[in-house]
N, C-alpha and C positions, 0 to 999 in steps of 0.2 A: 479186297472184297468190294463187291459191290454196294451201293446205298440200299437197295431194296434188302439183300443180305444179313445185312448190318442192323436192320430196323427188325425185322426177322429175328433175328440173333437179339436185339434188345429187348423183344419184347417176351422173350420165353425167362429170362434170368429177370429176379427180385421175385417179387409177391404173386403166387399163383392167382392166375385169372377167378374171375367169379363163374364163367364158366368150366373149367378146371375142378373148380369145387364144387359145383354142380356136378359135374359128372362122375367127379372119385363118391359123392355122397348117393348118387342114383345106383351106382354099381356094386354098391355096400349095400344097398337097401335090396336092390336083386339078389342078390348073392345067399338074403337067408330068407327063408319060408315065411316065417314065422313076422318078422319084421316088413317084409311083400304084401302079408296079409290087412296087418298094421295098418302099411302105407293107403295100398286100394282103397281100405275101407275110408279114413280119411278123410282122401282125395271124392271118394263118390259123397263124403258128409257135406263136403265143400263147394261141388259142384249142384248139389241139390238144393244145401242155402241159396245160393248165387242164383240159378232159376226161380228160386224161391220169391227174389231181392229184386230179378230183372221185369218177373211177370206185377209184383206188388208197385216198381217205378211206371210200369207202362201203364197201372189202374189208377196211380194217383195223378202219372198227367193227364188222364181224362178226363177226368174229377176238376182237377184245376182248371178246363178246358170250361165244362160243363157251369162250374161255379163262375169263371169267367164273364160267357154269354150270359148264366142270367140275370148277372146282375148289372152289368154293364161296362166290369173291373177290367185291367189288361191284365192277360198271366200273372205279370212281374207280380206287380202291387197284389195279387192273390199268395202268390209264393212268400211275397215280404211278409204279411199277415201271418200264415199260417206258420212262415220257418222263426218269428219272432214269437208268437206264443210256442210252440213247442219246445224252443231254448228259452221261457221263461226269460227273455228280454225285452218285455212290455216296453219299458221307455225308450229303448231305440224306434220302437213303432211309433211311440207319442212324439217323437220331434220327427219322426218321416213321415207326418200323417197328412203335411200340410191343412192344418188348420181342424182334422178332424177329431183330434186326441178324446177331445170330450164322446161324442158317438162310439168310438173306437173303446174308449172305458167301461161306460153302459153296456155295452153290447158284451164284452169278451172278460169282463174284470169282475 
């Protein structure tokens, strides 16, 4: 046999692929009504989150854009800000503040 064959031949024996089980689990899921309808609805819950999640990302980097210019911050340090109060990890922000921990307390604490 050949080498190309032989890799062939190797890779069909042991542990079914992930795609393999994708597709024995898609054609089970076809195969009944009931469970098809299941799936659809689902998949359209999930696909409506996700525009949900894609149109809410594209408002918050405006946002960060907008807060950006007017205060004179770059992105980043606007992102640090807000993704460290959100996770309630204030003190990471007060030793990344260089030097403005005090302001930064005042203001957000």
């Amino acid at each position: 046999m050949s080498d190309f064959a032989n890799e062939v031949q190797a890779k069909v024996v042991g542990r079914p692929s992930v795609a393999a089980k994708d597709k024995a689990a898609l054609e089970s899921i076809l195969k009944n009504s009931e469970t098809r309808k299941v799936f659809k609805e689902s998949v359209d819950n999930l696909v409506y989150i996700k525009r949900e999640m894609l149109s809410d990302a594209e408002c918050y980097r405006e946002d960060v854009g907008a807060v950006s210019e007017k205060f004179s911050l770059s992105k980043k340090k606007v992102n640090a800000v807000v993704n460290a109060l959100a996770k309630d990890k204030e003190g990471e922000l007060a030793e990344d503040s260089e030097g403005i921990a005090e302001l930064l307390q005042e203001v957000f604490l």
